[in-house]
C-alpha positions as CSV (number, residue, x, y, z in Angstrom):
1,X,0.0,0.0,0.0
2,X,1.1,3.6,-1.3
3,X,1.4,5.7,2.2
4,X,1.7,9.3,0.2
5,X,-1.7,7.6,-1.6
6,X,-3.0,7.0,2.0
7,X,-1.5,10.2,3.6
8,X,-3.2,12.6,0.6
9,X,-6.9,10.5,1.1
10,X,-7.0,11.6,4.5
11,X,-6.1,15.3,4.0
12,X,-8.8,15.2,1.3
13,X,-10.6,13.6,4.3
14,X,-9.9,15.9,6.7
15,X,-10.8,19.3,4.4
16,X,-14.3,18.1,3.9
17,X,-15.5,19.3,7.1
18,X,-14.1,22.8,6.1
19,X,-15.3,22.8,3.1
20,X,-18.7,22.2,4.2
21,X,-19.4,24.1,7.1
22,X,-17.6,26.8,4.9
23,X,-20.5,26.9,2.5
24,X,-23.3,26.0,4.7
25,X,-23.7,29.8,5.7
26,X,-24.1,31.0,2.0
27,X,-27.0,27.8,1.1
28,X,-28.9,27.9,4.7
29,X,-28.1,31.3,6.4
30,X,-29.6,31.9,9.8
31,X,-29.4,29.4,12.5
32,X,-27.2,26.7,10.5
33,X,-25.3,29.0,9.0
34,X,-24.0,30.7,12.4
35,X,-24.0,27.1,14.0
36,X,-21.5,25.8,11.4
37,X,-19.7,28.9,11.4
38,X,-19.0,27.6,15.2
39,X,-18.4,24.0,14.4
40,X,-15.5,25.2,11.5
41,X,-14.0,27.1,13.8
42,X,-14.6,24.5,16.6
43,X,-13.0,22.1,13.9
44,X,-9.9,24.3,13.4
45,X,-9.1,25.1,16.6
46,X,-8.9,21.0,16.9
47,X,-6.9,20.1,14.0
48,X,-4.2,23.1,15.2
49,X,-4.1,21.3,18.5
50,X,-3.7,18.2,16.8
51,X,-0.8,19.5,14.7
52,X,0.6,21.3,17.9
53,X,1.1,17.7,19.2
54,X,2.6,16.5,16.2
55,X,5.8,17.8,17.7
56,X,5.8,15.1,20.5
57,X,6.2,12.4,18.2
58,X,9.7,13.9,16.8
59,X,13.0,12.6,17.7
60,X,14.5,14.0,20.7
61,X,18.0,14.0,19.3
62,X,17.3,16.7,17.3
63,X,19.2,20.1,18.1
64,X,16.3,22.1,18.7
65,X,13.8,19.7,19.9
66,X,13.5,22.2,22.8
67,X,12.2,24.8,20.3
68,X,10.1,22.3,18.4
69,X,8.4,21.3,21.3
70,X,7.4,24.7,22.3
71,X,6.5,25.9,19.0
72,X,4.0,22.9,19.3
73,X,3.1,23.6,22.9
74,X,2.2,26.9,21.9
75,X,0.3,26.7,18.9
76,X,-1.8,23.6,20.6
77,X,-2.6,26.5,23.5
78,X,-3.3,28.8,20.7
79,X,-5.9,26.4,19.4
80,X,-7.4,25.3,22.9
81,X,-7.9,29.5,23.1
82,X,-9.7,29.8,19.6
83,X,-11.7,26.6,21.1
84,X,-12.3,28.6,24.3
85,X,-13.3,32.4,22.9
86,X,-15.7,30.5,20.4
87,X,-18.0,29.7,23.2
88,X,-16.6,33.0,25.6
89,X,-20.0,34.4,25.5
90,X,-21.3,31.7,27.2
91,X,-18.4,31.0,29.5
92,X,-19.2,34.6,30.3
93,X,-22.5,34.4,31.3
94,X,-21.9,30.8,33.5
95,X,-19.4,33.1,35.7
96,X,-21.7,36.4,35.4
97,X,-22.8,37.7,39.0
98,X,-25.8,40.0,39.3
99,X,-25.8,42.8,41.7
100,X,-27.5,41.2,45.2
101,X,-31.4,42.8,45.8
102,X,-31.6,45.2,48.3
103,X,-34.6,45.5,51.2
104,X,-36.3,49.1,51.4
């Protein structure tokens, strides 16, 4: 079995989603269109943590494995934050404290 044959089925794969909850907006508008607006960006914040990890799986003989593995550290927090400010609104209002009733 070809692995480059393999490796280019799954990024085909792996775009799909993109691709489709690019154009959902522009067929269905309203609701779907802002929910997979969320789920693309839900989507990419994944697959940058994903390729954040990649890093791990490098040899550590390298010279600057120490570099590589923070680039990958970092751009797996960067992703966990897009994941994270997606849903801030919400976040937001779970940690929201209204102002205590007074007696008169």
């Amino acid at each position: 079995m070809n692995i480059n044959k393999i490796k280019s089925t799954f990024g085909y794969v792996g775009f799909l989603p993109f691709a489709l909850f690019a154009v959902c907006p522009w067929v269905f508008g309203g609701n779907i269109g802002i929910t997979s607006i969320y789920f693309q960006l839900a989507y990419g914040s994944i697959i940058l943590s994903f390729l954040g990890g990649m890093a791990w799986g490098w040899r550590d003989d390298q010279p600057n494995q120490a570099y590589n593995l923070s680039i990958g550290i970092i751009y797996s927090l960067v992703g966990c934050l897009a994941l994270i400010l997606i849903f801030i609104d919400q976040v937001l209002s779970l940690i929201h404290i209204s102002e205590p009733t007074r007696l008169r």
